[in-house]
VEXDRENVEX-240506 format. One line per 4 residues: number of its first residue (from 0); for each residue x, y, z of N, C-alpha, C. Coordinates in nm, 4 decimals. Last residue first. Layout:
NUM) X Y Z X Y Z X Y Z; ...
END
This chain:
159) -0.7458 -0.3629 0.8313 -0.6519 -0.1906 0.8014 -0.6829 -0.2425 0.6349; -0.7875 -0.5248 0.9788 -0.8767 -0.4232 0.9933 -0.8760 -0.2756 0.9349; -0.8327 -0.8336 0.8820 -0.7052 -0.7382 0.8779 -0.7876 -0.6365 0.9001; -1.0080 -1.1646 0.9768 -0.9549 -1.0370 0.8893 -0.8929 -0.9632 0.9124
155) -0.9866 -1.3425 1.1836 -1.0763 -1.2490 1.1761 -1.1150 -1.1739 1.0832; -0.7574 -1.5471 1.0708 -0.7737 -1.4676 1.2059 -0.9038 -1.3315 1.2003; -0.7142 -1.4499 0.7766 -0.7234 -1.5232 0.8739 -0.7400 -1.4310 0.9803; -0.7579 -1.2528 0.5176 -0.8788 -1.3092 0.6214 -0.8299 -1.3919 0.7452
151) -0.5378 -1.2930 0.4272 -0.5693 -1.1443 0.5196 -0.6820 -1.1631 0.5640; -0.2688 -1.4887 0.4313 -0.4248 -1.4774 0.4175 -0.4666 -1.3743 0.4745; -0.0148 -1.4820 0.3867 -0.0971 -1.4160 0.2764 -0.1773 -1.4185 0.2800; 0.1653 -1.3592 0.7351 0.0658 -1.4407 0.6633 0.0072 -1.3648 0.5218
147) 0.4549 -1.2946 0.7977 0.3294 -1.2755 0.8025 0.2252 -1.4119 0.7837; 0.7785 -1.2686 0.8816 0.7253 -1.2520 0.7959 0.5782 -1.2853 0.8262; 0.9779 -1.3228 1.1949 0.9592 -1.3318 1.0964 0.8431 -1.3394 1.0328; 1.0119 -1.0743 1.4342 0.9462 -1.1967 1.4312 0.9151 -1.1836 1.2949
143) 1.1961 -0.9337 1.6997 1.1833 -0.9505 1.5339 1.0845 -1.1007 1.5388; 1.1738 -0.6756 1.9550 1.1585 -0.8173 1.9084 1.1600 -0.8635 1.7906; 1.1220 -0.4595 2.0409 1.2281 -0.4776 1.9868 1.2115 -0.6030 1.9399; 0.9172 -0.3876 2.2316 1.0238 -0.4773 2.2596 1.1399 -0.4989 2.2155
139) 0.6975 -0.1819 2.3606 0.7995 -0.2056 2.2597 0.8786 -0.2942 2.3280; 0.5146 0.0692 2.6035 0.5668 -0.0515 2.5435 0.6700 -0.0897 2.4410; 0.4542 0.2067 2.8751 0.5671 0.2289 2.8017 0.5355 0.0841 2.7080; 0.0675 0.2583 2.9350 0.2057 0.2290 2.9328 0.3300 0.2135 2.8151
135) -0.1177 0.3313 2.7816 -0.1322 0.4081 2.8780 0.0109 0.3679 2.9571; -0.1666 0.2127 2.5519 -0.2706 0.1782 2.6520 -0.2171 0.2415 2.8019; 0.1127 0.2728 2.4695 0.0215 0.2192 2.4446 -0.0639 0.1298 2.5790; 0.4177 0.4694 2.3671 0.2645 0.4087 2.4748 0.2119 0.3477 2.3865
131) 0.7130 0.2972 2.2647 0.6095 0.3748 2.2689 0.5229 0.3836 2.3862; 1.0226 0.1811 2.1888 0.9886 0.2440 2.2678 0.9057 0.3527 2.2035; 1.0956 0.0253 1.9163 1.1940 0.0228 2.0637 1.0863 0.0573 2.1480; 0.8297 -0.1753 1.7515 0.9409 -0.0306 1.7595 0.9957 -0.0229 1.9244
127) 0.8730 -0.4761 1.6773 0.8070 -0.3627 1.7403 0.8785 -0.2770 1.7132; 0.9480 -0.6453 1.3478 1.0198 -0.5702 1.4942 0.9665 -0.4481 1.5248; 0.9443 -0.8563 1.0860 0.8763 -0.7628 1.1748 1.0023 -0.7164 1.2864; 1.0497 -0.9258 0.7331 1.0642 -0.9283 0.8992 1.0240 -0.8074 0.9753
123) 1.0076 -1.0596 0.4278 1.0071 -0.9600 0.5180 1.0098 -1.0090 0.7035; 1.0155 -1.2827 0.2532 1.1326 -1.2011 0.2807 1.1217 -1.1311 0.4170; 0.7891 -1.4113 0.2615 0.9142 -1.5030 0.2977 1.0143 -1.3999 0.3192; 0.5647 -1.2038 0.2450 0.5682 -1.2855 0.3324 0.6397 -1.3918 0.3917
119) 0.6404 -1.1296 0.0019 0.7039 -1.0238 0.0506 0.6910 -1.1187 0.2267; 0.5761 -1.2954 -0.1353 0.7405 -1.3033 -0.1396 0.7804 -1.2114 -0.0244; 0.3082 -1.3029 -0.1251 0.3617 -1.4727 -0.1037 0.5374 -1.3989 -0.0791; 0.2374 -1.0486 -0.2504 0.1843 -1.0919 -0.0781 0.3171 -1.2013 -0.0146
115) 0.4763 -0.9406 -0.4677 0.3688 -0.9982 -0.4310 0.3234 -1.0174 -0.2711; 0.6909 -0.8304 -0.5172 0.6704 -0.7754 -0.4335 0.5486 -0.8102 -0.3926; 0.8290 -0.9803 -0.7443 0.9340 -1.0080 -0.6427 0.8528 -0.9609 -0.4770; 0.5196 -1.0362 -0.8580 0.6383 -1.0406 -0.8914 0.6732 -1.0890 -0.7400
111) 0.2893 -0.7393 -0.7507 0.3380 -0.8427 -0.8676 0.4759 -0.9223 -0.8489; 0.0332 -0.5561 -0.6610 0.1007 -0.6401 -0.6232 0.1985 -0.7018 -0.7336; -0.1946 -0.3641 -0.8110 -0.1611 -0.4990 -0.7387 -0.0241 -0.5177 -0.7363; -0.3424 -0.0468 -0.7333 -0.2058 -0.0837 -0.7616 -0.1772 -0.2166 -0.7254
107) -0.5578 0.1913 -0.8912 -0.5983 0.0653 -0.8383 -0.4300 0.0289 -0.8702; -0.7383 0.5126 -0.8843 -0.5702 0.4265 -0.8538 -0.5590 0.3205 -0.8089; -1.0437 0.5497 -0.9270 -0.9371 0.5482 -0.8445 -0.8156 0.4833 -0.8861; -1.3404 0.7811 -0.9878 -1.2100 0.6774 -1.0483 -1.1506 0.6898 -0.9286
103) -1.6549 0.8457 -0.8903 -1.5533 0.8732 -0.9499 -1.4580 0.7531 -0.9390; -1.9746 0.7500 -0.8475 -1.8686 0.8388 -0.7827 -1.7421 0.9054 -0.8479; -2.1749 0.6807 -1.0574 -2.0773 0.6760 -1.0301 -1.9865 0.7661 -0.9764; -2.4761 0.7191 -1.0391 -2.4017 0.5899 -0.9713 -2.2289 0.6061 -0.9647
99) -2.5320 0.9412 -1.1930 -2.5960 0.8925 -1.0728 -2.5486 0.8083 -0.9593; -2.3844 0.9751 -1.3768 -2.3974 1.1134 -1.3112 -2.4310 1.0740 -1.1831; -2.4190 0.7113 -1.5117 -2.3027 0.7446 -1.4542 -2.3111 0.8508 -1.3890; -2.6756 0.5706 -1.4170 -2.6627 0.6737 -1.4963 -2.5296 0.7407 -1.4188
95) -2.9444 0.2762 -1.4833 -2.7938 0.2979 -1.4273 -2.7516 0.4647 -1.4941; -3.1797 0.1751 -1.5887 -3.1843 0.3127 -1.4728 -3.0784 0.3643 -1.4598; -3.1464 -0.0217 -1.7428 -3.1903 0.0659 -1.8337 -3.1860 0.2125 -1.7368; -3.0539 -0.2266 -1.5327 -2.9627 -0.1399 -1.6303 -2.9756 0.0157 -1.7161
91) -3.1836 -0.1192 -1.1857 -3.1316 -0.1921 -1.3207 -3.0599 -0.0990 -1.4549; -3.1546 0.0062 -0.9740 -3.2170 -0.1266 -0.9702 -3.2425 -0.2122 -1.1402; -2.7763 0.1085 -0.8914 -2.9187 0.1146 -1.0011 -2.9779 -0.0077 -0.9907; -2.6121 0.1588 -0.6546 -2.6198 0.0702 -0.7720 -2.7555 0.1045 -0.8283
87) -2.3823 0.4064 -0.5358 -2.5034 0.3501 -0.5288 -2.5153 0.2591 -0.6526; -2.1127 0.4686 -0.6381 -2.2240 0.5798 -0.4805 -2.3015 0.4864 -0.4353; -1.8436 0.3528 -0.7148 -1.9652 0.3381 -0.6892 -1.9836 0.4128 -0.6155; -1.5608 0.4255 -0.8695 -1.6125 0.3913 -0.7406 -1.7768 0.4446 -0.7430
83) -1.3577 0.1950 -1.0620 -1.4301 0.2793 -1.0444 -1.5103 0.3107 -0.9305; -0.9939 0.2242 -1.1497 -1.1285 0.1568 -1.0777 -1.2264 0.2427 -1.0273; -0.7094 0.1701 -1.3743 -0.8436 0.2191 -1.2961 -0.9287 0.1729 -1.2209; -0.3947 0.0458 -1.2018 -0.4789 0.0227 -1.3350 -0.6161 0.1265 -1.2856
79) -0.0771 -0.1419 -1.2585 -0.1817 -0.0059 -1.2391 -0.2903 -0.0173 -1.3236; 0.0891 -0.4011 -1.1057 0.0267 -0.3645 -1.2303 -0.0745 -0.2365 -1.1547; 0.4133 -0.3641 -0.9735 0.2824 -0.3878 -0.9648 0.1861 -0.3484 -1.0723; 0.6791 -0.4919 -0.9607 0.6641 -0.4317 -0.8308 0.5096 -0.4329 -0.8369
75) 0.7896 -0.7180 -1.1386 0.8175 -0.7112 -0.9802 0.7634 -0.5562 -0.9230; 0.6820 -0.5326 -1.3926 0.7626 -0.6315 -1.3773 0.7989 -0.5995 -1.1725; 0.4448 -0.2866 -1.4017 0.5837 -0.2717 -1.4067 0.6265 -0.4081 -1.2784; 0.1944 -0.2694 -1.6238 0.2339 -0.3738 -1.5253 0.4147 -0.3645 -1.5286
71) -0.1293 -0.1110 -1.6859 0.0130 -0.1104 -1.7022 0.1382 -0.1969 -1.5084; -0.4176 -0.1340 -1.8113 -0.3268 -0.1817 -1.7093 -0.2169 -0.1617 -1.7932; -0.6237 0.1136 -2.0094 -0.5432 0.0232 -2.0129 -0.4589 -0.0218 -1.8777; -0.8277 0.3434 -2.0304 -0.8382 0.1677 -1.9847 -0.7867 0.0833 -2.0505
67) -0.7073 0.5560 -2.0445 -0.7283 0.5084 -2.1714 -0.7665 0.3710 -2.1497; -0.5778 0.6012 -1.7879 -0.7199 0.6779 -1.8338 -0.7862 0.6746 -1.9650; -0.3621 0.4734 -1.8304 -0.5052 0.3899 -1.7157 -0.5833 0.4872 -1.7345; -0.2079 0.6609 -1.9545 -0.2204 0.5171 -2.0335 -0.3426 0.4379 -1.9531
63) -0.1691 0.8566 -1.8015 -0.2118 0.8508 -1.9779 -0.3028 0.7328 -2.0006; -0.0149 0.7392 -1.5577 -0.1539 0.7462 -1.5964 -0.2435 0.8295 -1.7266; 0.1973 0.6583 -1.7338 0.1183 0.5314 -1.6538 -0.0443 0.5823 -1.6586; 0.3110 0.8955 -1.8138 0.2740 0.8053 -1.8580 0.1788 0.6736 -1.8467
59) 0.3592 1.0140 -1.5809 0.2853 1.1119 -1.6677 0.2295 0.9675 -1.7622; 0.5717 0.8355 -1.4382 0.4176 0.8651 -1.3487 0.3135 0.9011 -1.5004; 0.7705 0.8694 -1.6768 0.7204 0.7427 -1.6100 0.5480 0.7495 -1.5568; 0.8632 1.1050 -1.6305 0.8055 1.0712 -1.7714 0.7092 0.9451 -1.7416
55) 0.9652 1.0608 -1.3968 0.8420 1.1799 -1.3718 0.7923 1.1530 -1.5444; 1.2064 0.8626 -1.4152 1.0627 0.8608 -1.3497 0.9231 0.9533 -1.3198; 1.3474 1.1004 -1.5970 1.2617 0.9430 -1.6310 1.1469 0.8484 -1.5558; 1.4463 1.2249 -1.4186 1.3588 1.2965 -1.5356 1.2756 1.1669 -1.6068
51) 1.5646 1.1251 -1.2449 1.4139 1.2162 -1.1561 1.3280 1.2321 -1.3078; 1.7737 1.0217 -1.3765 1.6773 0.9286 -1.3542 1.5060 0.9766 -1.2761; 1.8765 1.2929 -1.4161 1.8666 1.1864 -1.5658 1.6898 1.0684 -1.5063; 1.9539 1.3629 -1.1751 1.8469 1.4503 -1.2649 1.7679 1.3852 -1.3998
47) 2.1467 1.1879 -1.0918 1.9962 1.2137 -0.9781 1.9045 1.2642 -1.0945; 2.2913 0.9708 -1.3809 2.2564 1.0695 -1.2663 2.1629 1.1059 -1.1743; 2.3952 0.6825 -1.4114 2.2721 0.8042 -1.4532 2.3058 0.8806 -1.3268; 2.5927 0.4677 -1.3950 2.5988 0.5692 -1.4484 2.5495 0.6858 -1.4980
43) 2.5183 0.2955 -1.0834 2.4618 0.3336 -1.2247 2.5160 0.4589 -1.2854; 2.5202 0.2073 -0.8247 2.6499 0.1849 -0.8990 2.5546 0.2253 -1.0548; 2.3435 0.3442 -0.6558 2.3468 0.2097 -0.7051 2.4375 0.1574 -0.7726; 2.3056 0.6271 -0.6146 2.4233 0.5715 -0.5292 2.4243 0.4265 -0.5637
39) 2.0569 0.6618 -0.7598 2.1538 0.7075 -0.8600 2.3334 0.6204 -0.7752; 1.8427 0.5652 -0.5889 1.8780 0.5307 -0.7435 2.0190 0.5318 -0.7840; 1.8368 0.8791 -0.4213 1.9130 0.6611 -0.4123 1.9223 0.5709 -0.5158; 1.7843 1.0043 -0.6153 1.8760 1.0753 -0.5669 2.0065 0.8948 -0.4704
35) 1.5602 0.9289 -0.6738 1.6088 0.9113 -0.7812 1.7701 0.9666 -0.7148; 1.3989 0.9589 -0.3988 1.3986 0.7992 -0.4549 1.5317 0.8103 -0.5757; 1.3901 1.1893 -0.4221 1.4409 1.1688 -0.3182 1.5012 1.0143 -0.3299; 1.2256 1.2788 -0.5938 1.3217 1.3443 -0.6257 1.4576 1.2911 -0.5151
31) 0.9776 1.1403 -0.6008 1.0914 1.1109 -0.7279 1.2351 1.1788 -0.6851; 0.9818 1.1158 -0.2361 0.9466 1.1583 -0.3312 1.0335 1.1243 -0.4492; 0.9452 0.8878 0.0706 1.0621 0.9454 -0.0475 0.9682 0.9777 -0.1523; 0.8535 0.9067 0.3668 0.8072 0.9090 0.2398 0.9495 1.0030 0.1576
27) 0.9198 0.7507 0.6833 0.9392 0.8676 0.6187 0.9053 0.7862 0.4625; 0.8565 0.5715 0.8791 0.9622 0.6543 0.9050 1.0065 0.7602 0.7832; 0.5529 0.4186 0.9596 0.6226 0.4590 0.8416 0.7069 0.5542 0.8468; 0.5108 0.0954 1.1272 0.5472 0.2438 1.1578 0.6551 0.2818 1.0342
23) 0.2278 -0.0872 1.0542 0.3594 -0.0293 1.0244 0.3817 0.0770 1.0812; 0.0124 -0.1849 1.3400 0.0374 -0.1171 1.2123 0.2160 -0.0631 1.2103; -0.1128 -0.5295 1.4795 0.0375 -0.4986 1.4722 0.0041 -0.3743 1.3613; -0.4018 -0.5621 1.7145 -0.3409 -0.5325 1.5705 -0.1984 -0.4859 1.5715
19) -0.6702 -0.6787 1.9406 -0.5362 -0.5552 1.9400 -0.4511 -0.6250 1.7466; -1.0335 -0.5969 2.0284 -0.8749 -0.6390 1.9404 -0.7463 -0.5909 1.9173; -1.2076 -0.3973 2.1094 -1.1468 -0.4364 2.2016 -1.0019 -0.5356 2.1282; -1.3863 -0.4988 1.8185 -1.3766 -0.3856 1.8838 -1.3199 -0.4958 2.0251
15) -1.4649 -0.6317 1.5791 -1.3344 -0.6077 1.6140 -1.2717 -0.5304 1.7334; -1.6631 -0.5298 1.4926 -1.6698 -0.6974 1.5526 -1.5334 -0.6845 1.6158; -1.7892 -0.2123 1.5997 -1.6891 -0.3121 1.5162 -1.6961 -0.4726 1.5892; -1.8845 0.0034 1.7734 -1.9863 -0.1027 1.6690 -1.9349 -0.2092 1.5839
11) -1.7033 0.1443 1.8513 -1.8187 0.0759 1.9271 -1.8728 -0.0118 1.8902; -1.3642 0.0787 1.7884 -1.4673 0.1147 1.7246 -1.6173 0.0768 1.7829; -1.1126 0.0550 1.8391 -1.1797 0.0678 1.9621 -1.3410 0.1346 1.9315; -0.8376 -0.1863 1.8579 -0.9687 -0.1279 1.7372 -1.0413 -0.1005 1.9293
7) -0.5142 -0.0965 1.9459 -0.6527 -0.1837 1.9707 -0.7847 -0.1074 1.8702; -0.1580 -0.1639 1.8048 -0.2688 -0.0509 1.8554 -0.4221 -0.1944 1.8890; 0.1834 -0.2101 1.7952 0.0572 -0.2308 1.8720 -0.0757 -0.1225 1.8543; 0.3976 -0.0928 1.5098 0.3401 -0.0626 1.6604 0.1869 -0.1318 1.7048
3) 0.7104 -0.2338 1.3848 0.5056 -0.1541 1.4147 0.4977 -0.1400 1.5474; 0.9046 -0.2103 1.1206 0.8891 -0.1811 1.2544 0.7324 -0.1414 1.2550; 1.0876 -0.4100 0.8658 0.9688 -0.3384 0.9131 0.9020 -0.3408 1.0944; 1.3760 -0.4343 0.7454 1.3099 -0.4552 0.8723 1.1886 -0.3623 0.8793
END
């Protein structure tokens, strides 16, 4: 069950401005050490330390391997990979000068599989959160309302 909360874009200059938007409410971040510790209550014969030690070989590895421009694609959850981030573009090739144009790298993570847009949009289910403000009153409903949309352009676009 994924729980959100109401908010409004209130950006002066946004097309979006005065719009209201559903964002996740994120109830907490599991680290390897926290993730491998649920891992382990799965009925698996590894331990918390066996499997913290395999997923920290794991991270070290992935990005070895995307700083050698290569994708690495772990089955249902998502392929990794580099990306580069632009400052500015060069008015041509012979001008282009990585010192110049290129900002630096990023952590690029798609989607794949069981955890794609399309599956996660048949599996998943919404529900406000019980009880917040917003806009200056009590809101939340509690309400569940099944799964999304894969178009993130509809409706205006996604602002997040």
């Amino acid at each position: 069950m994924i729980r959100y909360k109401k908010y409004q874009v209130t950006g002066e200059n946004s097309p979006l401005n005065g719009l209201w938007y559903a964002r996740p409410v994120i109830e907490e971040t599991l680290d390897i050490d926290a993730l491998s510790k649920h891992m382990s209550k799965h009925n698996t014969p590894f331990s918390p330390g066996v499997i913290k030690g395999v997923l920290a070989d794991m991270v070290s590895c992935i990005k070895e391997l995307i700083l050698d421009s290569k994708n690495v694609k772990l089955d249902d959850l998502a392929i990794f990979s580099v990306g580069i981030v632009s400052d500015h573009g060069a008015p041509s090739a012979a001008e282009f000068k990585v010192s110049e144009n290129v900002k630096g790298l990023k952590l690029r993570a798609r989607a794949t599989g069981e955890l794609s847009n399309a599956k996660l949009n048949l599996e998943g289910t919404l529900r406000e959160l019980s009880e917040y403000v917003v806009d200056g009153e009590t809101a939340g409903t509690g309400g569940t309302t099944p799964g999304g949309s894969d178009n993130e352009d509809e409706e205006g676009g996604s602002p997040l």
